[in-house]
KETILUM-407559 format. One record per residue: z, y, x of N, C-alpha, C in turn. Coordinates in pm, 1 decimal. Layout:
# residues N
{{Z; Y; X}; {Z; Y; X}; {Z; Y; X}}
...
This chain:
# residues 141
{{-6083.6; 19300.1; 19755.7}; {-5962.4; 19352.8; 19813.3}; {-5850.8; 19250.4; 19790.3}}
{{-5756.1; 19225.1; 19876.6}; {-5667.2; 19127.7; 19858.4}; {-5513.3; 19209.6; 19824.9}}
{{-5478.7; 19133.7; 19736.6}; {-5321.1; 19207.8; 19741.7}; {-5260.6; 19239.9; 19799.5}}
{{-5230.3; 19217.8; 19921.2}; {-5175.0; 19307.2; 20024.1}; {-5201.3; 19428.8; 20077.8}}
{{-5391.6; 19418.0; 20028.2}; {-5402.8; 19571.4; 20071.0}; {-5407.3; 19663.3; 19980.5}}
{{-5395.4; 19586.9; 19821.2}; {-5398.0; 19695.7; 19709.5}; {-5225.8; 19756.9; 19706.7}}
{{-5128.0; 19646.8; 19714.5}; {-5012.9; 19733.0; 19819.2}; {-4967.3; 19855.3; 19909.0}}
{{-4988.2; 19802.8; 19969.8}; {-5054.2; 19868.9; 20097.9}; {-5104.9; 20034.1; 20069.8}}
{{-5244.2; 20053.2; 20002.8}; {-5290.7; 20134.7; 19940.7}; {-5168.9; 20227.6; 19850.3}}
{{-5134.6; 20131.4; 19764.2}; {-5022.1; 20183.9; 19699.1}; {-4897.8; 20304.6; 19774.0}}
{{-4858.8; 20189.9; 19841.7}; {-4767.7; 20262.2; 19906.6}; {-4817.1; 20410.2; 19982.1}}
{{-4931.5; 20345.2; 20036.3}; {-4944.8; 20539.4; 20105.4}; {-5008.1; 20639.9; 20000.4}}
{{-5042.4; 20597.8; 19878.4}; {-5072.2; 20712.5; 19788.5}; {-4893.5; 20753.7; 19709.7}}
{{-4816.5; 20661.5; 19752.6}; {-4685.8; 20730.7; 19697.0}; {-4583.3; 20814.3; 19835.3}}
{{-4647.8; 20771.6; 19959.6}; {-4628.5; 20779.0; 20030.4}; {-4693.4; 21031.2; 20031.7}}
{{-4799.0; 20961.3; 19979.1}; {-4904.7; 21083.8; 19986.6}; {-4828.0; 21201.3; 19871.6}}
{{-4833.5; 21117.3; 19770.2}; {-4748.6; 21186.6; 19642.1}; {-4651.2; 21277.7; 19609.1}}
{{-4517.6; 21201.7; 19751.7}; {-4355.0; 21259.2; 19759.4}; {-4390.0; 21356.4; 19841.6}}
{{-4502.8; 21383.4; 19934.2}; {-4528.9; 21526.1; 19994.0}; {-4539.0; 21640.5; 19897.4}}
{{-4680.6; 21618.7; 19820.2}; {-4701.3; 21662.9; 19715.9}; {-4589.6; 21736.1; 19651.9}}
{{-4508.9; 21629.8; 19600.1}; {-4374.2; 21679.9; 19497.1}; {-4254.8; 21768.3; 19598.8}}
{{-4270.7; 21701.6; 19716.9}; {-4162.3; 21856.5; 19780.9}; {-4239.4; 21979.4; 19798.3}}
{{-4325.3; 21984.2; 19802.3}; {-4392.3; 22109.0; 19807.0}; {-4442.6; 22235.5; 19664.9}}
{{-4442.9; 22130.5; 19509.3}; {-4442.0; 22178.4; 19456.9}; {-4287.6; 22206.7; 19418.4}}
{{-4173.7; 22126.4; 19416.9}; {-4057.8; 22152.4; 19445.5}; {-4006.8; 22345.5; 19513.2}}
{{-4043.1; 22299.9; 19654.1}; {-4039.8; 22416.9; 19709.8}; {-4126.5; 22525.2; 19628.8}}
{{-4188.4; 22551.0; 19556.8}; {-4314.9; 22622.4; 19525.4}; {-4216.5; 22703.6; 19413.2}}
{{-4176.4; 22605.2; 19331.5}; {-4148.6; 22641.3; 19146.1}; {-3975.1; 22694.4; 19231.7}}
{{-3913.3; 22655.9; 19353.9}; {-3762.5; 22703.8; 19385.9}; {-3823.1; 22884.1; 19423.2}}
{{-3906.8; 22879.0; 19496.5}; {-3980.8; 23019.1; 19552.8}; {-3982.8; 23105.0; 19405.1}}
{{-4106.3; 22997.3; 19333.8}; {-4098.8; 23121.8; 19188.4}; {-3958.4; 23181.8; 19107.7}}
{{-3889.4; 23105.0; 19096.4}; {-3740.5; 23106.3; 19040.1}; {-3715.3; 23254.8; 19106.6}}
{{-3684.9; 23241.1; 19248.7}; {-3649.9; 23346.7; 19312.8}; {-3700.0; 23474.2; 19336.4}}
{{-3855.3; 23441.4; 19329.8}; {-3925.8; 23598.1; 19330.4}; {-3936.9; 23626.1; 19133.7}}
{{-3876.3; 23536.2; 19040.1}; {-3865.6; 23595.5; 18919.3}; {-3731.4; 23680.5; 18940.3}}
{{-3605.5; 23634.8; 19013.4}; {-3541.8; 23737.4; 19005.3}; {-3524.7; 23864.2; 19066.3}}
{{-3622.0; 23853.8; 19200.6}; {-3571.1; 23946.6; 19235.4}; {-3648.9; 24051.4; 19209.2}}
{{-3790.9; 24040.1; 19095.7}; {-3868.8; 24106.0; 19037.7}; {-3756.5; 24174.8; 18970.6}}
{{-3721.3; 24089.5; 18863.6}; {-3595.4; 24191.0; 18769.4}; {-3503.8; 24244.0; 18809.7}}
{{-3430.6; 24222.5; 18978.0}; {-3333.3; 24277.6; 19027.4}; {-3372.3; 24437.0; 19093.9}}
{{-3537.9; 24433.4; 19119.0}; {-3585.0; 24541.1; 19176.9}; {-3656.5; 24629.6; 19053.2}}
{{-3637.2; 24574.0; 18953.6}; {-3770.7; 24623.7; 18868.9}; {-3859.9; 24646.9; 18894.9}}
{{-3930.2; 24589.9; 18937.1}; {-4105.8; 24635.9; 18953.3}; {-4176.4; 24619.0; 18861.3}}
{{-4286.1; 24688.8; 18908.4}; {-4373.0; 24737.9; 18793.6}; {-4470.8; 24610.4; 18734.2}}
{{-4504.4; 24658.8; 18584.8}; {-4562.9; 24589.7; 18530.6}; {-4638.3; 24495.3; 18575.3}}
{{-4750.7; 24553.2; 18663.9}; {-4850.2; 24440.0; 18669.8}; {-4794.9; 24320.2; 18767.6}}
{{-4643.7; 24336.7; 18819.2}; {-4596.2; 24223.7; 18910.3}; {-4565.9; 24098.8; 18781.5}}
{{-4553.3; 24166.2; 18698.5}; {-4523.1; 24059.2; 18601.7}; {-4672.1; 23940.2; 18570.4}}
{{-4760.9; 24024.8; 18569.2}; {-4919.5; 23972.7; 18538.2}; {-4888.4; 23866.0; 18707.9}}
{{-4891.2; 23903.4; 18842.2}; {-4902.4; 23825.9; 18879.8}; {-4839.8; 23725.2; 18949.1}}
{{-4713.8; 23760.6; 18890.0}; {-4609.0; 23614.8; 18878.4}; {-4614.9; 23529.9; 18803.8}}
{{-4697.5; 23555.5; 18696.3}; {-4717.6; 23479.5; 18565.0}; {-4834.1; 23369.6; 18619.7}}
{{-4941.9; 23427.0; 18708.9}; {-5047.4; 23356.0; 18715.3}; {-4987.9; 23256.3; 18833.8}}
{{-4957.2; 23321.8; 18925.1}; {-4866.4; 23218.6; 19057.9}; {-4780.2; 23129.1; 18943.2}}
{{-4709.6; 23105.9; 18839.9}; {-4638.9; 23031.6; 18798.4}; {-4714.9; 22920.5; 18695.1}}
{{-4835.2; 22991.8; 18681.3}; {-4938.9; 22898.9; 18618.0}; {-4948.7; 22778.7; 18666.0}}
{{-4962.3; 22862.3; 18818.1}; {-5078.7; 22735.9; 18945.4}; {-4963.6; 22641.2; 18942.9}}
{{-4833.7; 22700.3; 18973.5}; {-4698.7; 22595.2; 18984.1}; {-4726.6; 22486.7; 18905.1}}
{{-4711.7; 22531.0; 18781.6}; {-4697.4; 22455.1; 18631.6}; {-4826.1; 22324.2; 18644.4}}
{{-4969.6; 22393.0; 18699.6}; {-5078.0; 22298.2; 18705.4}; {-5038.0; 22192.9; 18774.0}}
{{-5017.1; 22250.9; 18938.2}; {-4989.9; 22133.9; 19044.9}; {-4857.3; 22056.2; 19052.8}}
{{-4791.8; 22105.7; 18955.5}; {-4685.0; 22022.4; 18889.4}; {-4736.5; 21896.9; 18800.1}}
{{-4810.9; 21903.4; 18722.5}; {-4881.1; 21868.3; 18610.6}; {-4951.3; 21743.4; 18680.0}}
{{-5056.1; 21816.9; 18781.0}; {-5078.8; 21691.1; 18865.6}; {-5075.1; 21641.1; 18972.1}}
{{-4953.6; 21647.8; 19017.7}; {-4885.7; 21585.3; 19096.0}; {-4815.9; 21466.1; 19032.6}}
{{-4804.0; 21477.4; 18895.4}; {-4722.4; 21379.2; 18795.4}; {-4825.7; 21300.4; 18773.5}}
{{-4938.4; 21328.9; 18747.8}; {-5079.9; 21279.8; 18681.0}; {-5070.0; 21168.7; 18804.8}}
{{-5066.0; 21236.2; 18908.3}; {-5137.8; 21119.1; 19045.7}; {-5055.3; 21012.8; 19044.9}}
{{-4901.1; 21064.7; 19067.3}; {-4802.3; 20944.3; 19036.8}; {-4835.5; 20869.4; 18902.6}}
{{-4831.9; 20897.5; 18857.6}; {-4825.4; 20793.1; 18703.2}; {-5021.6; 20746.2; 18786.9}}
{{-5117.9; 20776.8; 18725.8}; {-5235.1; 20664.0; 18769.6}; {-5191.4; 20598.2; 18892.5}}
{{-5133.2; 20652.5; 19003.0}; {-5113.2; 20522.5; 19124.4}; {-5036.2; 20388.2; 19087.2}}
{{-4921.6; 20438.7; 18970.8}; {-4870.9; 20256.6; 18904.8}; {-4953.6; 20223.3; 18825.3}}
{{-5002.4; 20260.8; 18760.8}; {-5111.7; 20200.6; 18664.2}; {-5256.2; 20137.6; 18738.3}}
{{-5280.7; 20217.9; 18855.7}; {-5419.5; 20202.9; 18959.7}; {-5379.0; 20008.2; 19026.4}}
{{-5262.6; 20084.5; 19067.5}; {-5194.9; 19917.8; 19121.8}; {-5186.8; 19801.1; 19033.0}}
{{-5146.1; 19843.9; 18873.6}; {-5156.2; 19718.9; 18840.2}; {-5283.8; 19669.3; 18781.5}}
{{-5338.2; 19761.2; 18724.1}; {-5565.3; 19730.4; 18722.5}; {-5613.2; 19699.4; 18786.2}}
{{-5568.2; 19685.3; 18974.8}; {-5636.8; 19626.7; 19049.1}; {-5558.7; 19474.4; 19055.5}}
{{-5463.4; 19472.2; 19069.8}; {-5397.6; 19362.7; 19054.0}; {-5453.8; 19223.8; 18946.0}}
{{-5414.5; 19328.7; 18823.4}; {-5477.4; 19229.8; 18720.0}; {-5697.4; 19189.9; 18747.1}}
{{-5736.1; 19297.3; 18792.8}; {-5849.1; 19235.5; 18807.0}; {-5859.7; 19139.2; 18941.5}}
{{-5758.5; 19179.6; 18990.0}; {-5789.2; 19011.9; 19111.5}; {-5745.6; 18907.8; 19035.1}}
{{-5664.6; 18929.5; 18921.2}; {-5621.7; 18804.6; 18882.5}; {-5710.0; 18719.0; 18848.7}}
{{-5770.7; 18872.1; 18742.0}; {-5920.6; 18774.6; 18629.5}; {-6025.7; 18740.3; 18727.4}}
{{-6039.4; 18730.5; 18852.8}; {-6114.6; 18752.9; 18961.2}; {-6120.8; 18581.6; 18995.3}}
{{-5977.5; 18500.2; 18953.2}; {-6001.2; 18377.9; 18996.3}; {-5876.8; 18401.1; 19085.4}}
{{-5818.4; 18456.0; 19162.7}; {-5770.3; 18491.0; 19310.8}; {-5602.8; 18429.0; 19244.4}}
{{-5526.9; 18393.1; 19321.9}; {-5387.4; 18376.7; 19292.0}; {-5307.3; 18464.7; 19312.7}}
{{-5236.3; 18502.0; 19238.0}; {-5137.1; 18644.3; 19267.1}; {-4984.7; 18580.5; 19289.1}}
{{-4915.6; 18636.6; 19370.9}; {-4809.9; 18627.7; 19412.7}; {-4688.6; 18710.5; 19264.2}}
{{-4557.5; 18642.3; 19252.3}; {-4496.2; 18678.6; 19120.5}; {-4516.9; 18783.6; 19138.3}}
{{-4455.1; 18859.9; 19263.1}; {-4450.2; 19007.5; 19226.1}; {-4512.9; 19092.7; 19213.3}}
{{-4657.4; 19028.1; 19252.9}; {-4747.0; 19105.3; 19131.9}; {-4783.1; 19121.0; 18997.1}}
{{-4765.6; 18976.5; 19006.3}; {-4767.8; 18962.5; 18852.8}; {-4645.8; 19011.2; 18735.8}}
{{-4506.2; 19069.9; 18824.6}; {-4394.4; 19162.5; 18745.2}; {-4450.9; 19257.0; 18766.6}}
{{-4513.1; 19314.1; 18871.1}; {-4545.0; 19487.9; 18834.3}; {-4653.0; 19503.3; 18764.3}}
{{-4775.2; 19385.1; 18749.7}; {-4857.7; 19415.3; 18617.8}; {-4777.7; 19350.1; 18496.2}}
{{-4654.6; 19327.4; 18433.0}; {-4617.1; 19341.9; 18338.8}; {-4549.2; 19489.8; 18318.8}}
{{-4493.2; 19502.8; 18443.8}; {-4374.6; 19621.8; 18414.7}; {-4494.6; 19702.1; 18366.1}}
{{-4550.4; 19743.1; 18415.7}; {-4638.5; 19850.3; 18421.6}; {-4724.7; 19860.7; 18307.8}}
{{-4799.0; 19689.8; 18273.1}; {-4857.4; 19705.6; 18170.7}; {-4999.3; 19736.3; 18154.1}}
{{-5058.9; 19811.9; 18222.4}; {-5213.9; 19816.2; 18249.3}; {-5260.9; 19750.3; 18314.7}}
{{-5367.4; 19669.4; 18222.4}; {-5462.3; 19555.3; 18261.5}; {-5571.8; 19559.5; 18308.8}}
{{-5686.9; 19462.3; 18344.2}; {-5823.7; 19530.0; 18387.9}; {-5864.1; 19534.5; 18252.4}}
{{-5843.7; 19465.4; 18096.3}; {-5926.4; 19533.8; 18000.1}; {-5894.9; 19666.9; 17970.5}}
{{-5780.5; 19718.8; 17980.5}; {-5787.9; 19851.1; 17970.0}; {-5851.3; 19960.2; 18036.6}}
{{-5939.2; 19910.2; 18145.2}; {-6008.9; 20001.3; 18181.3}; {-5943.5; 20085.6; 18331.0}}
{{-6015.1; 20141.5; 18399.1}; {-5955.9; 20233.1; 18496.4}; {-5890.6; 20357.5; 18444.3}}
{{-5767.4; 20349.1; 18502.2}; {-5693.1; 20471.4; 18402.6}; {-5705.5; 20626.8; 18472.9}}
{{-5686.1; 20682.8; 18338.2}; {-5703.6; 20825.7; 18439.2}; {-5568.1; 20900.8; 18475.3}}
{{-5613.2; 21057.9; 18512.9}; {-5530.4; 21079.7; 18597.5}; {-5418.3; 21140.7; 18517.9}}
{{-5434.2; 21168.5; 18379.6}; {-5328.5; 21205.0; 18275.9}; {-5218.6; 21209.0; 18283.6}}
{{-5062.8; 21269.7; 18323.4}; {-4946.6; 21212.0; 18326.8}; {-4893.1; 21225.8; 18221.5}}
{{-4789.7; 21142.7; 18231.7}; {-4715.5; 21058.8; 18136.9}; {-4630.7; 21131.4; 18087.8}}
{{-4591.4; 21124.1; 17970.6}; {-4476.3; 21249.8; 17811.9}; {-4389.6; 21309.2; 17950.9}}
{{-4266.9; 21193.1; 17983.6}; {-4146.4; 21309.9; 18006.3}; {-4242.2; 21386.5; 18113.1}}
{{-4339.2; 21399.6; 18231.4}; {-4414.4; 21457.8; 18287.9}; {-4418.5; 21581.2; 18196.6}}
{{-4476.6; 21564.4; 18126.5}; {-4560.1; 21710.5; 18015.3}; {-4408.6; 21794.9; 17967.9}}
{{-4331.0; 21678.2; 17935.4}; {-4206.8; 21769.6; 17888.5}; {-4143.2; 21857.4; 17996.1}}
{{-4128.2; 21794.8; 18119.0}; {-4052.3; 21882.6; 18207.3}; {-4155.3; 21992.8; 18256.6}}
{{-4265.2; 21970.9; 18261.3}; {-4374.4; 22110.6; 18287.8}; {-4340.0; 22200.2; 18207.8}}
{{-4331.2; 22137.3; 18037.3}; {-4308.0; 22274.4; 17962.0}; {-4196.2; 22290.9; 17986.0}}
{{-4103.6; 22248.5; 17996.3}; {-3976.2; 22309.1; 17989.1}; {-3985.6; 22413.2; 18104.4}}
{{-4043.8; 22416.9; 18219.8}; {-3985.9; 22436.1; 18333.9}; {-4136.7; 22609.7; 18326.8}}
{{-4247.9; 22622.6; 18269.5}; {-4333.9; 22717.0; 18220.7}; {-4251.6; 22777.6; 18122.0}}
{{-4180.7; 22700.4; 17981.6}; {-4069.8; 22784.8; 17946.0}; {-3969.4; 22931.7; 18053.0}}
{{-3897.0; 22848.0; 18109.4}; {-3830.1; 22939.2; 18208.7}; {-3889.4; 22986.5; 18319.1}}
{{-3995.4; 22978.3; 18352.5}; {-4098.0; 23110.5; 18405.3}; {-4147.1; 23214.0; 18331.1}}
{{-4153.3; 23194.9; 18165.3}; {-4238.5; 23229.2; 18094.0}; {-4086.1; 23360.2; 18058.3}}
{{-3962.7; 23265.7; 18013.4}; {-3875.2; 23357.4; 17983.0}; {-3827.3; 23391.6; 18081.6}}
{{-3767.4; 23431.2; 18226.7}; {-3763.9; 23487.2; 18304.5}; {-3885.9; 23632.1; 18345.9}}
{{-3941.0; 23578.7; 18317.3}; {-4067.9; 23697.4; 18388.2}; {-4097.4; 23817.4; 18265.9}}
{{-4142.8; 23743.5; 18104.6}; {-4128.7; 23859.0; 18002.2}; {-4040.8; 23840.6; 17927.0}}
{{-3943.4; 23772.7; 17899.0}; {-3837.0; 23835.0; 17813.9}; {-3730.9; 23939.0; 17877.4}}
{{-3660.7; 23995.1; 17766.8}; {-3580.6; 24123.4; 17798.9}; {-3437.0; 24038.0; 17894.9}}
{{-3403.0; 24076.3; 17983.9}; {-3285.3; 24060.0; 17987.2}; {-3151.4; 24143.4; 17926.0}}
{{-3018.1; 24103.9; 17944.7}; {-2930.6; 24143.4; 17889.4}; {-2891.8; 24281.8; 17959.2}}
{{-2811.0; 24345.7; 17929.1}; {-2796.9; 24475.4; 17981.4}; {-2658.5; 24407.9; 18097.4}}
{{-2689.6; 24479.9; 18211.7}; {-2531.4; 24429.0; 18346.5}; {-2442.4; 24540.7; 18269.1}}
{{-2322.5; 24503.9; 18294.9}; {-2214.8; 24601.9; 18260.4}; {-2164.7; 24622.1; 18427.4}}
């Protein structure tokens, strides 16, 4: 594969990605809203059971949707660096985004794992599904 098309590649899996993320976007804005208007209507218990599980799936395809982004910079620069070790000449700016980036071909093909602040904003954001849906709210005056 030549660098232009591991590029190339690149671009339409981020290309593929920012769909992804408006949609889980839209997804977790939807849950927000059917958490309140669960509590604005009170409904019954078991709506709580299955807002909880719809906010699961959120939380997952949140999770990896981050996962895909983070391996597509890392995918780019493992292929990169193995054209390097390949013999092949790389153009600088490949050779800055396998520094920026940092994953080499000895490190192996990376997986699809995403990266801390990723994990942090999932929990944070399963937090406030989690407290929206069963904690008490305050009493309205």
């Amino acid at each position: 594969m030549k660098e232009f098309e591991i590029f190339q590649l690149g671009q339409l899996q981020y290309i593929n990605n920012a769909i992804y993320t408006l949609v889980v976007v839209l997804m977790t804005a939807l849950a927000f809203y059917l958490i309140r208007r669960r509590n604005e209507l009170n409904l019954p218990s078991y709506s709580k059971v299955v807002l909880s599980l719809f906010c699961t799936c959120i939380v997952f395809f949140g999770l990896r949707v981050g996962g895909f982004l983070y391996q597509t910079q890392r995918m780019m620069s493992y292929q990169l660096s193995e054209l390097n070790a390949s013999g092949v000449a790389i153009s600088n700016t490949a050779q800055n985004w396998i520094d920026f980036v940092g994953h080499t071909f000895q490190d192996g093909v990376p997986s699809v794992s995403p990266d801390v602040p990723t994990i942090i904003l999932w929990a944070l954001i399963a937090f406030m599904f989690v407290g929206g849906i069963w904690f008490r709210m305050p009493d309205q005056k």
